[in-house]
N, C-alpha and C positions, 0 to 999 in steps of 0.2 A: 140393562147395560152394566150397573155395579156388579150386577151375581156373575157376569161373563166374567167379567176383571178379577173380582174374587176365584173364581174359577179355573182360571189362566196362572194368575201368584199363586192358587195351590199347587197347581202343577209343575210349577217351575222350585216351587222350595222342595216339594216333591222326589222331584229330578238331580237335584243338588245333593239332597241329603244320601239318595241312594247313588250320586256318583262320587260325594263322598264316603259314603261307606265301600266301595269298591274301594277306592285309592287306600284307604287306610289296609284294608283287605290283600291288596297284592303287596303292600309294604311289610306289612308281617311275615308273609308269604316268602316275600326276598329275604327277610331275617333269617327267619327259621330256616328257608335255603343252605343261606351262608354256615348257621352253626351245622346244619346237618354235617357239610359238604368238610369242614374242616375235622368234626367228630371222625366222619367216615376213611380222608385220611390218614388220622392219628390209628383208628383199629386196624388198618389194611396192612400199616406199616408195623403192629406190632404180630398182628395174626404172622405176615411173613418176618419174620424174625424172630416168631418162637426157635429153629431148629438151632438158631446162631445161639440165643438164651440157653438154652439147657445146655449144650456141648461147651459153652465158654462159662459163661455164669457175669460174676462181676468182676473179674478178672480181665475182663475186654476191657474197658473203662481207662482202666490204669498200666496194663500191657505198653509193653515199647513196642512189640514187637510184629512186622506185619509181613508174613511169609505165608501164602497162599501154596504154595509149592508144597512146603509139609504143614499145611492147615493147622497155622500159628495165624491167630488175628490177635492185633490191638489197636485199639481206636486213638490211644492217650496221641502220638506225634500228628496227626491230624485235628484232634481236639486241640492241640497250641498250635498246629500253626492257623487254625481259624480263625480262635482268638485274637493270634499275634496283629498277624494281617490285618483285620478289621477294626481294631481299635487304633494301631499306630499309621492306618488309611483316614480313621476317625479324625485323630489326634493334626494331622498334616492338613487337612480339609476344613477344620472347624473356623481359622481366621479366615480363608477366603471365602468362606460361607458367609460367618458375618460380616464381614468387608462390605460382601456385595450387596447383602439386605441392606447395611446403612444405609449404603450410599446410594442405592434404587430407591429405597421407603421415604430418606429422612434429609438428604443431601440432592439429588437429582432426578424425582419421582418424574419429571415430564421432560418431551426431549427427545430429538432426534438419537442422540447417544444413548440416551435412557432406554428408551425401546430398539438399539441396536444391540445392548449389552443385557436387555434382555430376553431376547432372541435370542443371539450366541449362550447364553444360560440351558436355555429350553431346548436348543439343541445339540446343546452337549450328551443331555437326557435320553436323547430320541437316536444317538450312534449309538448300532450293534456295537456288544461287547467285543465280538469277535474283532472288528474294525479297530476298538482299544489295541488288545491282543496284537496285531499285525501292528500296528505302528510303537505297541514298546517292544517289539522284537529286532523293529525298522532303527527305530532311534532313541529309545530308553533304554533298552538294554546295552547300548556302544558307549551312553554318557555315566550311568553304572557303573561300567567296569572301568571307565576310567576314574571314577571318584575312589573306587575301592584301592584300584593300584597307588593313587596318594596318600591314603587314609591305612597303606599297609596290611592290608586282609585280601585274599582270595581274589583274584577277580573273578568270580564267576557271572558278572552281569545279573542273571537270572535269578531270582532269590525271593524271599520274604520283602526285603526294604522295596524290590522291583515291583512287583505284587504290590503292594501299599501304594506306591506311588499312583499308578493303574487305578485301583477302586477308590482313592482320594480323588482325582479328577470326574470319575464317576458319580462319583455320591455328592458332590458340591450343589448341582442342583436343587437336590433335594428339602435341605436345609434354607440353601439360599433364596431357593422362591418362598417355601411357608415362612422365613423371615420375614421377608419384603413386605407381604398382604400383612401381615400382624401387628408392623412398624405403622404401616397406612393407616392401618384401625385403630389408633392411639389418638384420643379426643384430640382437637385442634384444643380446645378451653387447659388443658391441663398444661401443654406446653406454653402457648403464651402467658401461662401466670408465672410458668416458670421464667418465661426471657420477661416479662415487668418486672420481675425481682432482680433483675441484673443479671442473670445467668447467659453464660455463655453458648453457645451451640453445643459446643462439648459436654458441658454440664446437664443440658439440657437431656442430651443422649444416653451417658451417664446414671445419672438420676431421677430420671422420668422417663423414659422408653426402654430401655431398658429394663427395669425393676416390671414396669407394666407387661410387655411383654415376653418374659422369663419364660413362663410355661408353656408359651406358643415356640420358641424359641428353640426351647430341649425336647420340644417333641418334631422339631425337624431334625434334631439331632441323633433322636431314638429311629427318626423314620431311617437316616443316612445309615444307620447303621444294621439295621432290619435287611438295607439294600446289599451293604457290604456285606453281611454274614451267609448270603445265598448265592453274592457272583460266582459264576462257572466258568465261563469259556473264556474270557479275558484272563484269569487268575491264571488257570491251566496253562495258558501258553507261555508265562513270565515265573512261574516260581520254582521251579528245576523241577518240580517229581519224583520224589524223594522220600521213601517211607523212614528217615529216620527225623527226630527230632532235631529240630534246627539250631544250631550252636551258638550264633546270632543273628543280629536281623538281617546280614549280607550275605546268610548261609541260603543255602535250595532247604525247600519245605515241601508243604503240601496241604492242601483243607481236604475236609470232608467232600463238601461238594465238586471238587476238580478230583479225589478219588474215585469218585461213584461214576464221574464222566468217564475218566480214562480207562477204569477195570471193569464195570457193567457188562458190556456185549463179551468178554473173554470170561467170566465167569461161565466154568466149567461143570459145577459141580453143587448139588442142596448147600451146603454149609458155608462154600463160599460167597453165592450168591446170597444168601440169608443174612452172613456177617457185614455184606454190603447196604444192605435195607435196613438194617440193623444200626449204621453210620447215617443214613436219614433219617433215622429216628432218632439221635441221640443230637443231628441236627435241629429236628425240630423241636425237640425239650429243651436245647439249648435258647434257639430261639426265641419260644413261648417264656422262657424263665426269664429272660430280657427285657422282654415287653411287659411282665408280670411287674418287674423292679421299676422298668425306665416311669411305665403307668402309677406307682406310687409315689415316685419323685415329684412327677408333673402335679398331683392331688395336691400335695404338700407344697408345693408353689403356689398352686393357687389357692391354698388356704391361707396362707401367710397377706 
């Protein structure tokens, strides 16, 4: 009867050990997937964009100039208005990001309003861009131009600051949910020493939730911005289209990504379409060089 038993727990550690080594085995599997799958990206995009490299060189980079017509490319007005966009999208977004982590994490974690206002969060997330797109065309771009007409510049509605407004509502999410969870993961023991010291709620927020969750924090913040530097279709339809360099923020622009929407299928010809691929490449260096920074920031956070 014992040697059955023995018998039976061999075969069940047996059975464990080899369905752990599966698990461990497709997980590697999915690794190695993922780096393949972005290597394999990064070569396809440079393989087609050798024809644009040779015929322009490093002069695309810094070029103003972007005429297809006499096969003049230059990436530089599209390379600021990406930038532009996405960090003054960034820069508008980042208090109501932390707003809302507070006050879901640290102020009103349970609740009928709590999980109303967190929902409405989550599905801000989940509207196509295009549905952005159509409603500031609807009604952001008429309250635009009217702030422009006060403020003494162009009304063009349409523009960079229009753009920003659009991928700041968008990318709020982002931030503001991995705030929330990180605020929640903030020991109960740390905060109550901090209120028997007489601290305040504010203080408490301040100087213990905060500091603690710093690095969880700017890495919602590198995430919101990873989201803003690839919007397409929403951007396109609010920032005029406009291959020249933008004069201000209430000027028409244009990114990389709402370039390659709008002029892709009319590319006519090897060089133009290449100088186009050649723009999602310089997309996704831009990108990766982001994530390279934003990931040594977060390191240095948490080593502090």
């Amino acid at each position: 009867m014992n040697d059955q038993k023995l018998k039976t727990k061999a075969r069940s550690s047996s059975g464990m050990i080899r369905a752990e080594s599966i698990f461990k085995r497709s997980l590697i599997g999915v690794g190695v997937a993922m780096i393949l799958l972005v290597v394999g990206l990064m070569i396809t995009l440079i393989i087609e964009s050798v024809p644009s490299m040779k015929n322009l060189g490093f002069k695309y980079l810094w070029s103003k100039t972007w005429d297809p017509v006499n096969n003049v490319y230059g990436a530089l007005p599209f390379l600021i208005g990406t930038l532009l966009t996405s960090f003054l999208a960034l820069i508008i977004s980042i208090p109501f990001s932390f707003a809302i982590a507070v006050y879901l994490g640290e102020y009103n974690p349970k609740g009928w309003l709590s999980n109303f206002l967190k929902n409405t969060v989550e599905l801000i997330a989940a509207v196509p861009s295009v549905i952005y797109g159509f409603w500031g065309l609807l009604v952001l771009v008429p309250l635009v131009r009217s702030l422009e007409m006060k403020v003494g510049v162009l009304p063009y509605g349409i523009g960079i600051f229009t753009a920003s407004l659009i991928l700041a509502i968008m990318i709020i999410p982002y931030a503001a949910s991995l705030g929330r969870e990180m605020i929640r993961l903030v020991p109960s023991p740390l905060k109550e020493g901090a209120y028997s010291l007489g601290a305040t709620r504010y203080e408490v927020i301040k100087n213990v939730v905060l500091p603690y969750t710093k690095s969880g924090l700017f890495a919602g913040i590198l995430l919101s911005l990873g989201r803003a530097l690839g919007e397409t279709m929403a951007v396109t339809m609010v920032i005029g289209n406009t291959s020249m360099i933008p004069d201000s923020i209430f000027g028409p622009g244009n990114t990389m990504a709402s370039v390659i929407a709008n002029e892709f299928t009319e590319a006519d010809h090897t060089l133009y379409l290449s100088a186009l691929i050649e723009l999602g490449l310089v997309l996704f260096v831009v990108t990766v060089i982001i994530n390279m920074i934003g990931k040594r920031i977060i390191k240095r956070f948490t080593n502090e």
